[in-house]
C-alpha atoms as a printed R data frame, in Angstrom:
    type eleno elety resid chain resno       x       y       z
1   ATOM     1    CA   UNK     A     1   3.332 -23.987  -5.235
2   ATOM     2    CA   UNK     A     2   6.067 -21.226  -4.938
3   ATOM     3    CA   UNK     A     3   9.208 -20.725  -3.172
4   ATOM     4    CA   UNK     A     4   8.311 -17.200  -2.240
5   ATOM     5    CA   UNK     A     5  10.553 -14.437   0.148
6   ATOM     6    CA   UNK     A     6   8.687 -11.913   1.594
7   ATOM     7    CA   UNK     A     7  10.461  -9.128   2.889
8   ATOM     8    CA   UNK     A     8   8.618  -6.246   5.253
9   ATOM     9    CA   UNK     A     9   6.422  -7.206   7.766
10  ATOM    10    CA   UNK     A    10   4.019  -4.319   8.742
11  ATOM    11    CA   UNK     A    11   0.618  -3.920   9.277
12  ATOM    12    CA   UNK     A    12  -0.216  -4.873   5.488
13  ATOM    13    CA   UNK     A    13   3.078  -7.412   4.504
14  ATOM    14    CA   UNK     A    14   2.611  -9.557   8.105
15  ATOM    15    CA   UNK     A    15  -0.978 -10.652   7.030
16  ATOM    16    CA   UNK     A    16   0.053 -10.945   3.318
17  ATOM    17    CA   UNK     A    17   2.774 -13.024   4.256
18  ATOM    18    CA   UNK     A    18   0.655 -15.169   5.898
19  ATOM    19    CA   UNK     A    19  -1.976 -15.764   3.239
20  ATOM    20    CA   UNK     A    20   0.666 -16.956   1.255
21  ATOM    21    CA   UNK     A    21   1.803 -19.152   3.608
22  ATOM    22    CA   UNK     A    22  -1.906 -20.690   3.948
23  ATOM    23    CA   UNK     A    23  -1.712 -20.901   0.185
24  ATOM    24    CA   UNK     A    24   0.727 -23.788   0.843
25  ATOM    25    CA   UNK     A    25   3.604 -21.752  -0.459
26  ATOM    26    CA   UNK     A    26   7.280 -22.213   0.814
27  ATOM    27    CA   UNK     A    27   7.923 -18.790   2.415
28  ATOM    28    CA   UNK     A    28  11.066 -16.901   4.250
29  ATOM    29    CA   UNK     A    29  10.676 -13.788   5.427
30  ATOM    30    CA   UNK     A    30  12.570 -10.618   6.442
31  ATOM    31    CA   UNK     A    31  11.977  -7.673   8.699
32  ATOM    32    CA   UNK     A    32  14.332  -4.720   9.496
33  ATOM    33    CA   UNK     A    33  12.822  -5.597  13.230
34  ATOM    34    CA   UNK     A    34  13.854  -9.066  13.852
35  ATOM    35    CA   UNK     A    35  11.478 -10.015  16.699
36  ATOM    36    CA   UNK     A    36   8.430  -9.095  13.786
37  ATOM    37    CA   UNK     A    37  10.194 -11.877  11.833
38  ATOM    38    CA   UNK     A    38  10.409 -14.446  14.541
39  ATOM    39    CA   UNK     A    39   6.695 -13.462  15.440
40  ATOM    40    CA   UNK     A    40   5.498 -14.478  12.219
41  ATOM    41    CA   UNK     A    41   7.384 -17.486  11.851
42  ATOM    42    CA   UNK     A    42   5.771 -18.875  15.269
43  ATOM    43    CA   UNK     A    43   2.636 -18.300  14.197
44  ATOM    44    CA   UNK     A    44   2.670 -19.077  10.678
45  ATOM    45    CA   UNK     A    45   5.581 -21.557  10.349
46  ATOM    46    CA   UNK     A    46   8.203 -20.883   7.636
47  ATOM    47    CA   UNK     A    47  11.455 -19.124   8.038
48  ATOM    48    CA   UNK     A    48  13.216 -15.754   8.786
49  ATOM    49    CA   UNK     A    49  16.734 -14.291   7.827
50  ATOM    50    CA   UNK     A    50  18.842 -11.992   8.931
51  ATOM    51    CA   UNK     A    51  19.053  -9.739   5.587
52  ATOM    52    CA   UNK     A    52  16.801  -9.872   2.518
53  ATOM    53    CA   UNK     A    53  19.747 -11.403   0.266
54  ATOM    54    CA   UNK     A    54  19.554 -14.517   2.437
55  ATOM    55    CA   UNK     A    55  15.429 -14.422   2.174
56  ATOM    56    CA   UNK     A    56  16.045 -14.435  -1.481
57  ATOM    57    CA   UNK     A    57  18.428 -17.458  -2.487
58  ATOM    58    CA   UNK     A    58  16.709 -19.696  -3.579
59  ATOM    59    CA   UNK     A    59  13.142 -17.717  -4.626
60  ATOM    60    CA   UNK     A    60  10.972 -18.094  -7.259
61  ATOM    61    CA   UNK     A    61   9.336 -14.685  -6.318
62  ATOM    62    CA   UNK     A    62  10.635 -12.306  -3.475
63  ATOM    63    CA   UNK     A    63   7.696 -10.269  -2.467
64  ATOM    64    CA   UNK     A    64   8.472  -6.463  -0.732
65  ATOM    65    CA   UNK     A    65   5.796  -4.100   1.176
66  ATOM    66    CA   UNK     A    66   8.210  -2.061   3.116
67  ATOM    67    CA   UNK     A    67   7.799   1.945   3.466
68  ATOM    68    CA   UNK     A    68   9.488   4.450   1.111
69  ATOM    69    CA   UNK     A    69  11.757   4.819  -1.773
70  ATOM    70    CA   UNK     A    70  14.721   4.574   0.475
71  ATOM    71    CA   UNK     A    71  13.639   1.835   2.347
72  ATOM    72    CA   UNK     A    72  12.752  -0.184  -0.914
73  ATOM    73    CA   UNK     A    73  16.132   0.528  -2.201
74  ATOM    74    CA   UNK     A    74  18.083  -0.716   0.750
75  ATOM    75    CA   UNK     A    75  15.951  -4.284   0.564
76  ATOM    76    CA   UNK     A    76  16.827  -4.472  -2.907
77  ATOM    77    CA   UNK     A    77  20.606  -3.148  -3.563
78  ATOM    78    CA   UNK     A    78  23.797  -3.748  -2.083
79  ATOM    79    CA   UNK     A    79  25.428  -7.527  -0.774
80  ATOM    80    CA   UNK     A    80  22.903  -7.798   1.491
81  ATOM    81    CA   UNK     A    81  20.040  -6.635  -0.855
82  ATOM    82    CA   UNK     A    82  17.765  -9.131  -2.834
83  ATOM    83    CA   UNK     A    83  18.883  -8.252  -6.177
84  ATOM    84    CA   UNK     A    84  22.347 -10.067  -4.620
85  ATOM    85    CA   UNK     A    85  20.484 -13.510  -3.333
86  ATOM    86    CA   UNK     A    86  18.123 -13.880  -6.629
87  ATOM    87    CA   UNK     A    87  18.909 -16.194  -9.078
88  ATOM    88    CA   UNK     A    88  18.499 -15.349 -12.179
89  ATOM    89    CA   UNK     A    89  14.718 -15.895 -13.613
90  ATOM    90    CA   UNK     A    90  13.264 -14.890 -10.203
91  ATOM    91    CA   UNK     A    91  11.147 -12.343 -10.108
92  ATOM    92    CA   UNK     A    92  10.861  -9.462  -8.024
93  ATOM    93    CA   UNK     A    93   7.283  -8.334  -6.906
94  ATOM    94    CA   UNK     A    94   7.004  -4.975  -5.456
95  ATOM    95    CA   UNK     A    95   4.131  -3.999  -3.237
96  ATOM    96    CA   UNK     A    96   5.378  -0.401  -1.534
97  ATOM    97    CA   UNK     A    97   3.917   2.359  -2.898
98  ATOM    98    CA   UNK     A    98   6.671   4.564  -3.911
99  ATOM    99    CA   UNK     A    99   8.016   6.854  -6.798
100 ATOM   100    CA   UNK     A   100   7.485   5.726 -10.444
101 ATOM   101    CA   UNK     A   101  11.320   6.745 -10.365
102 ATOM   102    CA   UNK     A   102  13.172   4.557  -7.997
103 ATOM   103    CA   UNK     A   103  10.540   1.923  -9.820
104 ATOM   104    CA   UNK     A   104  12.466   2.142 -13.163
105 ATOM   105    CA   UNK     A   105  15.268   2.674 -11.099
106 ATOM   106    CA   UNK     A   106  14.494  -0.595  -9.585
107 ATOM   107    CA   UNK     A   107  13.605  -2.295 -12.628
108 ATOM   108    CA   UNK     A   108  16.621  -1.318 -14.724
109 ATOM   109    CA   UNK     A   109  18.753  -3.024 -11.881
110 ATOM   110    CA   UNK     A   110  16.698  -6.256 -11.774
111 ATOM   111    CA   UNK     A   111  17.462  -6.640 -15.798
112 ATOM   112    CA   UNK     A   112  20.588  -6.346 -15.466
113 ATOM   113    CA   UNK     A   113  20.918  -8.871 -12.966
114 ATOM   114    CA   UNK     A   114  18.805 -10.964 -14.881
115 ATOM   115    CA   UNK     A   115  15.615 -10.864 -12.891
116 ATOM   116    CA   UNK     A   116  11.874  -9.892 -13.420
117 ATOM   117    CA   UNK     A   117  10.927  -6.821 -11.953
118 ATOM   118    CA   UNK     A   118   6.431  -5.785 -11.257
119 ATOM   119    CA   UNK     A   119   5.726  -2.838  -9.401
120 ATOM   120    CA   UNK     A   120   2.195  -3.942  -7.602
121 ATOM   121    CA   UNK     A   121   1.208  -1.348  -5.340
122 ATOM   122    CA   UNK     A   122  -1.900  -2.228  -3.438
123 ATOM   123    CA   UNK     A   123  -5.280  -0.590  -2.021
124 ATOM   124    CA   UNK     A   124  -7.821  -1.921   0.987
125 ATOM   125    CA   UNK     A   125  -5.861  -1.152   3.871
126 ATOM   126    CA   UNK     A   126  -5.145  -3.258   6.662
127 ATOM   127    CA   UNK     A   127  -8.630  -4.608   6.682
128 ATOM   128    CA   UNK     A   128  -7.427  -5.978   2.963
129 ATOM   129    CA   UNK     A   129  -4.801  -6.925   3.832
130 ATOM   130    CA   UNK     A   130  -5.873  -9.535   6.396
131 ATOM   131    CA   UNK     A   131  -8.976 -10.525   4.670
132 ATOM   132    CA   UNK     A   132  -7.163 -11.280   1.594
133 ATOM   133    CA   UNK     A   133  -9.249  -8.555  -0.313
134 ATOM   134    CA   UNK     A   134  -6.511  -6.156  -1.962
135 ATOM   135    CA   UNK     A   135  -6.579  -4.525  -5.054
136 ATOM   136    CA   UNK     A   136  -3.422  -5.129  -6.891
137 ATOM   137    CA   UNK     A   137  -2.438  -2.447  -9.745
138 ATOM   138    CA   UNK     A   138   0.636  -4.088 -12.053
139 ATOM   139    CA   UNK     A   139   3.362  -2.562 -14.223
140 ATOM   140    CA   UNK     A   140   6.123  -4.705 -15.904
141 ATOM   141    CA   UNK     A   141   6.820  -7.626 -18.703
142 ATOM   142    CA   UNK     A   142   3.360  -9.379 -19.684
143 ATOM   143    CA   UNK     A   143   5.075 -12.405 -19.208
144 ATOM   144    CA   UNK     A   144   6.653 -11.198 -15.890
145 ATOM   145    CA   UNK     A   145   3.230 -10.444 -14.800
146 ATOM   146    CA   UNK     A   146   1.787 -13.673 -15.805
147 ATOM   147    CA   UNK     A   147   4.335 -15.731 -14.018
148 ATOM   148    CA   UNK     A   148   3.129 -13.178 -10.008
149 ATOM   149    CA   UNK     A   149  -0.432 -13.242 -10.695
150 ATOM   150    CA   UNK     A   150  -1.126 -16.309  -9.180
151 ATOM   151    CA   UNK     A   151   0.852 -16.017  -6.763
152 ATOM   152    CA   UNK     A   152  -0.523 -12.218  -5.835
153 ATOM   153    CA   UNK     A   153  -3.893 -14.020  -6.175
154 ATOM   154    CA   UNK     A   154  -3.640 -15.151  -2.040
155 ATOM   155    CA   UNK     A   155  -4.439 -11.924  -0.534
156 ATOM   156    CA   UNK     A   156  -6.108  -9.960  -3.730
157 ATOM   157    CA   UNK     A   157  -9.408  -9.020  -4.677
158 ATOM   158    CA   UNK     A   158  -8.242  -7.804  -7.906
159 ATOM   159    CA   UNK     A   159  -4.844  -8.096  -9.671
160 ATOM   160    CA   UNK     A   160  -4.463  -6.346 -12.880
161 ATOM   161    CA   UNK     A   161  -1.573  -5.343 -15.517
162 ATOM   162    CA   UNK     A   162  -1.875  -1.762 -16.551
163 ATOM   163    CA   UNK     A   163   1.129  -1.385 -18.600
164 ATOM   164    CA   UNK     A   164   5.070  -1.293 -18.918
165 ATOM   165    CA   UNK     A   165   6.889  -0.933 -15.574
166 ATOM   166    CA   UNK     A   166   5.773   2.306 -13.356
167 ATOM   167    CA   UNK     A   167   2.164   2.025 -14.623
168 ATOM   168    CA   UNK     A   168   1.304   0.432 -11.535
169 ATOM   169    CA   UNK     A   169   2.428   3.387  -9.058
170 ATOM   170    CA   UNK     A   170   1.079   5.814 -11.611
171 ATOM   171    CA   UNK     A   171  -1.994   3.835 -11.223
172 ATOM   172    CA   UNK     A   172  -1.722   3.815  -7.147
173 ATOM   173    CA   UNK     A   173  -1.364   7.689  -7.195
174 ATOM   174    CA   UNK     A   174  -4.783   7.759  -9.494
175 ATOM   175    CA   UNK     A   175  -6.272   6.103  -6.202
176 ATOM   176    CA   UNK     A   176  -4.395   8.211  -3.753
177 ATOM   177    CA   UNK     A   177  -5.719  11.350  -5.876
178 ATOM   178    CA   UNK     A   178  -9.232  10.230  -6.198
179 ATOM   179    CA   UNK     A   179  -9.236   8.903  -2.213
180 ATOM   180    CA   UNK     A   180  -8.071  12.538  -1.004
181 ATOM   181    CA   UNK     A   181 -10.862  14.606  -2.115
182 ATOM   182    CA   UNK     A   182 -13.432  12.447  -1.660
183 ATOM   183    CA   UNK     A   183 -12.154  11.991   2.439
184 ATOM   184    CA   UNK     A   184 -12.166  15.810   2.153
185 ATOM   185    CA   UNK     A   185 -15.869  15.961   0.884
186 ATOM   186    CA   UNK     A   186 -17.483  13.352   3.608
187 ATOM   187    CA   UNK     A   187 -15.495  14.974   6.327
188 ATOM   188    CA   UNK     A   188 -17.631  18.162   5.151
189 ATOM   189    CA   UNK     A   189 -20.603  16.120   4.716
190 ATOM   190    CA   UNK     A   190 -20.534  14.940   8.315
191 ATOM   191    CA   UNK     A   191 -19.133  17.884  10.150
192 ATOM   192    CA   UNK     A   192 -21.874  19.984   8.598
193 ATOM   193    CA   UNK     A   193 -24.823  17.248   9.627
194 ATOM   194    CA   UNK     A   194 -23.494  17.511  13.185
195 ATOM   195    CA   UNK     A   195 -23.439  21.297  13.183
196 ATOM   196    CA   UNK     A   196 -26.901  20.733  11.860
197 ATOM   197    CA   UNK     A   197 -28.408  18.722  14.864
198 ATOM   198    CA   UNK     A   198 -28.487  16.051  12.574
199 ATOM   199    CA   UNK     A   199 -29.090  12.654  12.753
200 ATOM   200    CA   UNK     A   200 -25.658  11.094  11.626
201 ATOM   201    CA   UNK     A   201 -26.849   7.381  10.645
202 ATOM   202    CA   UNK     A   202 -29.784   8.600   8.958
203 ATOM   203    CA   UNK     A   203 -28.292  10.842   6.926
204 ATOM   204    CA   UNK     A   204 -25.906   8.307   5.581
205 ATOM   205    CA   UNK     A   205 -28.604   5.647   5.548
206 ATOM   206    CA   UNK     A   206 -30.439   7.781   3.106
207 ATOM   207    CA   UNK     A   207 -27.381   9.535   0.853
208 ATOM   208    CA   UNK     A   208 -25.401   6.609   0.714
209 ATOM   209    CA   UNK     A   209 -28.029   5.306  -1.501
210 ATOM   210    CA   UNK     A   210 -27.242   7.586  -3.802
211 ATOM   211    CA   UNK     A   211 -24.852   9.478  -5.989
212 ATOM   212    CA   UNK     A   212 -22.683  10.499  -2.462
213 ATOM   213    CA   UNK     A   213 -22.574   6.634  -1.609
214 ATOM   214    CA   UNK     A   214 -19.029   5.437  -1.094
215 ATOM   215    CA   UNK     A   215 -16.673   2.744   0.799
216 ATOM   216    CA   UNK     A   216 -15.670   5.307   3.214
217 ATOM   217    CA   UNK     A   217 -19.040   6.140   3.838
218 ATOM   218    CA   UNK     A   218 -20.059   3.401   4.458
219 ATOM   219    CA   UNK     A   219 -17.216   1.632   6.691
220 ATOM   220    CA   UNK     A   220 -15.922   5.035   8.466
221 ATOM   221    CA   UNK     A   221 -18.456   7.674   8.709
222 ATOM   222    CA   UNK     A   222 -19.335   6.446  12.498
223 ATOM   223    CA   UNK     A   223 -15.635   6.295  13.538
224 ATOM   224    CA   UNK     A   224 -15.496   9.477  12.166
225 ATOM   225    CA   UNK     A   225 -18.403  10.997  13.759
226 ATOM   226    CA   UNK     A   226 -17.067   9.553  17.064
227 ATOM   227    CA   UNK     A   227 -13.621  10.674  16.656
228 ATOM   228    CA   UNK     A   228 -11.845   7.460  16.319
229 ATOM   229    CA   UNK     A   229  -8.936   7.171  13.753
230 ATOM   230    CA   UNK     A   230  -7.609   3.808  14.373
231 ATOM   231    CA   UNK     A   231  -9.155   2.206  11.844
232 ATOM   232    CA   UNK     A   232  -6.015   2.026   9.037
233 ATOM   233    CA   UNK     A   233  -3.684   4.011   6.633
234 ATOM   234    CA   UNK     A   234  -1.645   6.327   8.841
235 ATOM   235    CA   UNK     A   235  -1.817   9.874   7.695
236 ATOM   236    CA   UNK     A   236   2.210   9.952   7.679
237 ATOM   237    CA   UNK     A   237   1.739   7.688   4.849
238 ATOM   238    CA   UNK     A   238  -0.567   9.362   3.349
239 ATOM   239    CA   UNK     A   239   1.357  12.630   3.120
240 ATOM   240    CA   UNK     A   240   4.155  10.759   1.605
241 ATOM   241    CA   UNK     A   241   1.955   9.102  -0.974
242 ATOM   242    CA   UNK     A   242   0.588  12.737  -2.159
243 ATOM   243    CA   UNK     A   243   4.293  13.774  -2.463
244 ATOM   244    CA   UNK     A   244   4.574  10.950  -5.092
245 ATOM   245    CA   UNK     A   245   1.611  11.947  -6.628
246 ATOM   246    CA   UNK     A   246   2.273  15.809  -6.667
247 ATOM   247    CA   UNK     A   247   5.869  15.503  -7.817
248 ATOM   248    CA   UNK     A   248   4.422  13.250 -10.785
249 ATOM   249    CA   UNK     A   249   1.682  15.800 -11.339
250 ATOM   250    CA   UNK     A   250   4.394  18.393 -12.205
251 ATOM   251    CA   UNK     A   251   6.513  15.852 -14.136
252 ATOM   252    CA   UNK     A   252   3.335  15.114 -16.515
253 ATOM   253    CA   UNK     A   253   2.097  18.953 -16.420
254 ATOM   254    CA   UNK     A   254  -1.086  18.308 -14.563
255 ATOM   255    CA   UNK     A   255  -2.538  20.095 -11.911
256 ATOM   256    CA   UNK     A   256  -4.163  18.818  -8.989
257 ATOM   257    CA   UNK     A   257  -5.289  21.751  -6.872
258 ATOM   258    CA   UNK     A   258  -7.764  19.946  -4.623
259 ATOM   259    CA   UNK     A   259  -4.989  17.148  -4.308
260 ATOM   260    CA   UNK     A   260  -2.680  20.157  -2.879
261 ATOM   261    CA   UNK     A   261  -4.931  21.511  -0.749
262 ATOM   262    CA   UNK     A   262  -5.589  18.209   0.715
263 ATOM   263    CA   UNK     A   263  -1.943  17.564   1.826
264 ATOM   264    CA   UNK     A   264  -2.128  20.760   3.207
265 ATOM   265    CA   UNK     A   265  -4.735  19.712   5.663
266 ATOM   266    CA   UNK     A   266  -3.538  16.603   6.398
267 ATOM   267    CA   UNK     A   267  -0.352  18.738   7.657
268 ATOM   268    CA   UNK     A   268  -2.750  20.457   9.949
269 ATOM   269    CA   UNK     A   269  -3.589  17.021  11.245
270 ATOM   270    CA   UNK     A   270  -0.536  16.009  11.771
271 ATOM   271    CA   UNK     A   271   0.375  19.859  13.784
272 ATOM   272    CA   UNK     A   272  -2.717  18.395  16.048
273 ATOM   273    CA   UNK     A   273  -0.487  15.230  16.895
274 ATOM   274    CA   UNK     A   274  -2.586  13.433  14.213
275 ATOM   275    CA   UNK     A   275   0.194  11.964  12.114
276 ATOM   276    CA   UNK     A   276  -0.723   8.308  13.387
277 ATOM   277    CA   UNK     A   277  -4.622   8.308  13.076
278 ATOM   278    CA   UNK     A   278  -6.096   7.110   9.937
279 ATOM   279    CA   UNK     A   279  -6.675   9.411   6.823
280 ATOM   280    CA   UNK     A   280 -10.480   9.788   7.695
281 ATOM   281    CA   UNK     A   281  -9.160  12.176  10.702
282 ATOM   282    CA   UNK     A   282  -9.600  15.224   8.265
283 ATOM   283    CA   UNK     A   283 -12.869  15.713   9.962
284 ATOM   284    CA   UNK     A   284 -10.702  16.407  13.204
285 ATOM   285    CA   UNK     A   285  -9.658  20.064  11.585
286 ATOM   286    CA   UNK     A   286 -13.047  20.895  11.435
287 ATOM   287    CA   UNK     A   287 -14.588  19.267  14.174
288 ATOM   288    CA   UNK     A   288 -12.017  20.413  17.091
């Protein structure tokens, strides 16, 4: 068992947290939003500080989910940062999704200070998240890597090292890219079998069998038929992500038209007021 620090507690780090906790870790945890902290501590146990350099001292792993490359940075640098409260050894585990530049960034820091530094963005959602079912995509030092994964092993379905540091957000915006278009496609799909006089559920009884068959099929084609977009990754998020994955696009010389165009209507989404609801709201464009 670990002495871990966990430091964002949102929809996906709160349950995270926790699973580690249940692992029988030691855990201390940080929020920007104190009363999140104290939340989790009384109903997990643990403890909470007031910046993520006092979460730190101590750790054998500090843990981040927190939102963008700014927000990551400000955890990280500075007195009160982590980088500051780490001794050295410790490794850093990052779990945002965010640029593979403020990741090397990042990384470069932790090196110098001694420290361990894997980028481990994540997929599954919120429903992964508290089920413990995450995929976990790795960059960094083999032996780095080989120290987290059992930790990272509490809330993941699959943890894997794909490479040097950054090859796990370059890996993240591979999902992001793929997840897009295919929300695009069964947001046709279904808006054209309601058009149709259809019967929703038995078309997707019968195509998901097949070569059209996917997770989002499966677990949001009736919240999408119904209009219902609570169901997980905010499409604010999801904007951001493709602006990762578009600015790397152009970095690499690669184009990603259908990724493009998909931003673009997840901007329409959010001009409907749709910037909370969950990325399978693209049907909402073509449904309204």
């Amino acid at each position: 068992m670990a002495k871990l620090a966990f430091l964002g507690l949102g929809v996906m780090g709160y349950p995270m947290a926790g699973h580690l906790k249940a692992a029988g870790h030691e855990v201390t945890v940080y929020n920007r939003t104190a009363g999140k902290a104290r939340k989790w501590v009384a109903e997990h146990g643990g403890n909470a500080c007031a910046t993520p350099r006092e979460a730190a001292e101590g750790a054998d792993f500090v843990m981040a989910c927190v939102g963008n490359d700014d927000d990551l940075r400000s955890v990280c640098l500075g007195e009160d940062g982590a980088f500051a409260g780490m001794a050295g050894g410790a490794v850093f585990v990052d779990h945002t999704t965010v640029s593979a530049a403020v990741t090397r960034e990042l990384a470069e820091a932790a090196e110098q200070a001694g420290l361990g530094y894997v980028d481990a963005p994540i997929s599954g959602g919120q429903a992964g998240a508290e089920n413990g079912q995450l995929s976990v995509m790795c960059g960094g030092d083999q032996g780095h890597f080989d120290r987290a994964a059992p930790v990272i092993d509490a809330y993941a379905k699959i943890c894997r090292r794909l490479g040097d540091v950054g090859a796990g957000q370059m890996t993240k915006m591979c999902n992001q890219i793929a997840i897009a278009g295919l929300v695009q496609g069964l947001s046709e799909s279904l808006a054209f079998a309601q058009r149709a006089g259809l019967d929703i559920d038995k078309v997707v009884e019968v195509i998901s069998q097949g070569a059209a068959g996917s997770w989002q099929m499966a677990n949001r084609h009736k919240t999408m038929a119904a209009g219902e977009f609570e169901h997980g990754f905010a499409v604010d998020w999801m904007r951001k992500d493709l602006a990762i994955c578009l600015a790397a696009a152009d970095e690499v010389g690669v184009s990603l038209p259908v990724t493009a165009l998909v931003d673009q209507f997840y901007k329409e989404v959010q001009a409907m007021g749709g910037g909370r609801w969950d990325t399978s709201s693209l049907i909402a464009r073509l449904t309204r």
